[in-house]
N, C-alpha and C positions, 0 to 999 in steps of 0.2 A: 284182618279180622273185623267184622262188621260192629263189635263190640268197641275198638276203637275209630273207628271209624267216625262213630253219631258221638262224637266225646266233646268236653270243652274246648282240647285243644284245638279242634278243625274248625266246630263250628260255633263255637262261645266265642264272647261271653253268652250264655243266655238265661232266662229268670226260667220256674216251673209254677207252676200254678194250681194246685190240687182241687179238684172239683167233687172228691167225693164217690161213691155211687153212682153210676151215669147209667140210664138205659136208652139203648138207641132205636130208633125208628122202628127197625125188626124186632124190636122186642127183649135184643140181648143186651145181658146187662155186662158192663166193665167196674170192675171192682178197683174204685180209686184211681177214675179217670183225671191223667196228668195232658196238661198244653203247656210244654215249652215257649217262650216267647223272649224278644229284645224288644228294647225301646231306645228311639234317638230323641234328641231335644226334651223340652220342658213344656208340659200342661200349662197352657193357659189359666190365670185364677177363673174365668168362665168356661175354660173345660171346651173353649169354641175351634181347637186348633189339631184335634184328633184325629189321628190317618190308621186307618187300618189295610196292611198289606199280606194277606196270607201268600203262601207257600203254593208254588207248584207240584208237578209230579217228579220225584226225584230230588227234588230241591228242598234246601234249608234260608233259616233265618239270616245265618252269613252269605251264602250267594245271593240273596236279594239287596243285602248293604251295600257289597261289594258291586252289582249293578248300578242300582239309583239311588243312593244316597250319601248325599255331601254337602256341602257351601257349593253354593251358586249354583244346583242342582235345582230342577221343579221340589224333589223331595227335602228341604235345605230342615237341617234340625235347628235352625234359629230361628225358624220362624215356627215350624208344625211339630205336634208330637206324634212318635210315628211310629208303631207299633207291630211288628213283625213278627207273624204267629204260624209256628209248624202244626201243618194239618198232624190230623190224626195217621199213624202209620207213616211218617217219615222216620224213625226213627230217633229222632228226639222227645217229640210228644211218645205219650200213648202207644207202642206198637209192639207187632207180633215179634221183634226183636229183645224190646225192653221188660216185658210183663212176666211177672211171676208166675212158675209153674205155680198150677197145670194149665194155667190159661195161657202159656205162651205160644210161640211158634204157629203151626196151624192150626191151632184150637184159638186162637186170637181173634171174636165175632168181626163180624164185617161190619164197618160204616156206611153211611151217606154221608154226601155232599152237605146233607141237612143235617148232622149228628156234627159235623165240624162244623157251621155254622150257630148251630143252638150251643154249642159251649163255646164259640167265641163270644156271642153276645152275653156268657155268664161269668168271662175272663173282662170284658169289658164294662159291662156295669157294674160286677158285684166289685171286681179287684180296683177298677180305677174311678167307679162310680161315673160312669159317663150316661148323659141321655140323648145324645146324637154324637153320629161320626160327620168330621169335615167332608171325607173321602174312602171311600171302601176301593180300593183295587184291587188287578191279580192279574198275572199273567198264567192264559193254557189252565191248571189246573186251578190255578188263584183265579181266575176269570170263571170259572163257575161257579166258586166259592162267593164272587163279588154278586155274581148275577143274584143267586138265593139269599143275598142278604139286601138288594136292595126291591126284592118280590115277598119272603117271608115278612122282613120289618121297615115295612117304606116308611114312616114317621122318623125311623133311627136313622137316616143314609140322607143327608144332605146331596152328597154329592156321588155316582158311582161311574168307573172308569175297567170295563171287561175288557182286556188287551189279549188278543188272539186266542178268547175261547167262546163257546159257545153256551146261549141258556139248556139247550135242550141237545141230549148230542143224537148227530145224522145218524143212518143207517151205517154211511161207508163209514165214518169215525168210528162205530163201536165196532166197527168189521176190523179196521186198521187196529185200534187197541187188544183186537182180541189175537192177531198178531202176535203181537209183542208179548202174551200172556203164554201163551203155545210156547213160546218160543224158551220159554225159561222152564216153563214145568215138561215140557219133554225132555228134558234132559235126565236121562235115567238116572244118575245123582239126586235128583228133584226126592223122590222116595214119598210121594205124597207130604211137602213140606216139611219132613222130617229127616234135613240132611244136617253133614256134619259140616263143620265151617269150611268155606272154600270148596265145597265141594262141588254147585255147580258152576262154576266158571264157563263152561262151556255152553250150558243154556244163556248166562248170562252176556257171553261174545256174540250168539246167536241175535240176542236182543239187541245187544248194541248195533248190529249192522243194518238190523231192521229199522232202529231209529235214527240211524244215519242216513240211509237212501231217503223217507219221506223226511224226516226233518227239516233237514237241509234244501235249498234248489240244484236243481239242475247246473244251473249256471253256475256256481260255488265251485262244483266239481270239474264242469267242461273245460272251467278257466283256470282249476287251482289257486281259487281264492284263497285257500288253508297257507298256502304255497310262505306267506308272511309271517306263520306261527312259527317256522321252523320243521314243518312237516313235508314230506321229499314227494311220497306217493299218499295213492285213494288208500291204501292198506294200512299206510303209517299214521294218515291221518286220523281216520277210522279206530284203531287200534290205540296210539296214543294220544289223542282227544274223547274220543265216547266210551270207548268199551273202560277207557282210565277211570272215566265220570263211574261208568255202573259194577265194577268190579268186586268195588272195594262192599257194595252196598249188600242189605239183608235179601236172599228172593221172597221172602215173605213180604217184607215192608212191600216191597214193589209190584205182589200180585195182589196186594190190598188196595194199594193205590191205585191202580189200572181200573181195576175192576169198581172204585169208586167215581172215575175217571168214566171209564163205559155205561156207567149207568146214569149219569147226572141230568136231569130233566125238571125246571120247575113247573112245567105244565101239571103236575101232580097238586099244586096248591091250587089250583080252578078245574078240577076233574079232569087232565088234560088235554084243557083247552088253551095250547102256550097263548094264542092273544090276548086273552082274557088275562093269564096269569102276569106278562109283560106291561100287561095293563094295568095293574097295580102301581107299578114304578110311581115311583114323585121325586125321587130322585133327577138332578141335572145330570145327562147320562152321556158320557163319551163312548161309542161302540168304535176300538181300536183295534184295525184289522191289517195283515202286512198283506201285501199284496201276491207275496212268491208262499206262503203259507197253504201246505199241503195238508196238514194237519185240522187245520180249523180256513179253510178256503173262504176268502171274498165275499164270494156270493151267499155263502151261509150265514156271516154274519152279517150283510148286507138286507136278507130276508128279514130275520130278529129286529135290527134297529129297526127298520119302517117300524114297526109294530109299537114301539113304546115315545111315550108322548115326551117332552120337554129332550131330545133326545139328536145328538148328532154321530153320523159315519165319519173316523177318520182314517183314513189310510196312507200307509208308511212303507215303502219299498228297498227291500235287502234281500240281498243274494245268499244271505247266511238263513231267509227262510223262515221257519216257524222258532229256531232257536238263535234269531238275533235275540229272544228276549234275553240272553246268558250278557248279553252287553259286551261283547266280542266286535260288535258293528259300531262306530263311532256317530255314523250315518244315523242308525238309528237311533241311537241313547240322544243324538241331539232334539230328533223330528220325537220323542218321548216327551222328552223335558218342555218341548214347545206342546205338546197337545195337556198335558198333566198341568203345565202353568196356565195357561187359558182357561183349562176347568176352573181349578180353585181361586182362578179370579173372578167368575163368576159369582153373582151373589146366586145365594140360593138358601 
């Protein structure tokens, strides 16, 4: 049941946050718009030691703990405070899962990229009174989330670190999400978002296989990298690794997400002119790209970083692809930790 699922016990502890009346970009309004969030370490008495890490697609505030954060990690809670905030529509915050009829399910209005950004910086100032972040990150869906905050409030972002996503997404990227969007509302169970629990699974499998061909590399597969988790074949892997991850999950959260996900572009803060709008940055800016990443490809964020000033490309190579960021790669959680410490030892 998706109801336990987004619960404390999977993915708590987590704080909520009440924002009120929210209206978002499109005009629609959420009535007592909630952001889930955790925090590790202690505020600095100058408030100079703040990290914000939003949420990807699919993902929660404990998968992102459970990734990068620890003692002797870049993300270390003795030294930064670190703040881990579920986007809008994962199911913990705000979503078509959680929200009271009649606004639930698919009558639950659609976000931006920018509607999760304007209420984290009002989770962030009003709730913790902060006037600058040390660091904004994100991986894939957090990495757009990083981009629009350090283009919408460059004064607020000391530091920002987009790890295998893009400011503005490609053609094929929103071809690819629109994929995975197919792939769960054809499922005649779908019922125009008004299915009964578990009822599509089947769209849901669909998806999952879908994000397992591009997620992952090539090479993951030809070699049976998986081969170490205790998974035998492509089928079992596939099956019990991905489709495990999305089964459990709302399809509504997850076509809100996609679709926030396909549409993500700051070019819209300079008339859609992304240089112009990258050009804002003042932010110290790591553009974190993997190398085998199908999903957010090389050369696409390779394009973006030229564009923005105080700004370096870093590239990190794993065969697990666009979702080494799950921290499954050792490889990479290290070449992370090494590019995330460099940043924040930067003054800026």
């Amino acid at each position: 049941m998706a109801s336990e699922y987004y619960s404390q016990d999977i993915h708590g502890p987590y704080q909520l946050f009440e924002l009120g009346d929210f209206e978002f970009e499109s005009g629609a309004k959420v009535r007592n718009l909630t952001l889930a969030f955790a925090t590790f370490g202690a505020l600095a008495p100058d408030k100079s030691n703040a990290i914000l890490f939003p949420t990807w697609y699919s993902g929660s505030s404990k998968i992102l703990e459970q990734a990068y954060i620890g003692p002797g990690r870049a993300l270390d809670p003795s030294k930064y405070f670190i703040i881990l905030v579920n986007q809008i529509g994962n199911g913990l915050s705000s979503s078509p899962s959680n929200a009271p009829a009649p606004f639930n399910a698919a009558a639950f209005p659609q976000p931006s990229i920018g509607d999760d950004v304007r209420a984290q910086y009002e989770l962030v100032t009003r709730h913790f009174g902060l006037t600058r972040l040390a660091l904004v990150l994100g991986g894939s869906m957090g990495a757009q989330q990083s981009w629009e905050w350090a283009v919408r409030y460059p004064e607020f972002v000391a530091r920002v670190a987009p790890i295998a996503g893009t400011a503005k997404e490609t053609l094929h990227n929103r071809l690819l999400v629109e994929t995975f969007i197919d792939a769960i509302a054809a499922d005649p169970a779908f019922n125009g978002g008004w299915y009964a629990p578990g009822a599509v699974h089947r769209g849901l499998r669909a998806h999952a296989k879908l994000f397992a061909a591009s997620g992952f590399s090539p090479v993951l597969f030809n070699t049976r990298g998986w081969s170490g988790f205790g998974f035998t074949t492509t089928e079992d892997f596939v099956t019990g690794f991905v489709a495990n991850h999305f089964l459990p999950q709302d399809p509504n959260n997850l076509l809100l997400l996609a679709r926030k996900w396909r549409d993500g572009d700051v070019s819209r803060h300079a008339g859609g002119d992304l240089k112009a709008a990258l050009g804002r940055i003042k932010a110290k800016t790591a553009v974190v790209a993997i190398d085998e990443d199908a999903f957010f490809p090389l050369a696409d964020l390779a394009a973006e970083q030229a564009l923005i000033p105080n700004s370096q490309l870093k590239r990190i190579s794993s065969v697990w692809g666009h979702l080494a960021l799950f921290g499954v790669d050792p490889g990479f959680n290290a070449a992370i930790d090494a590019i995330l410490g460099e940043l924040l030892a930067t003054p800026a």
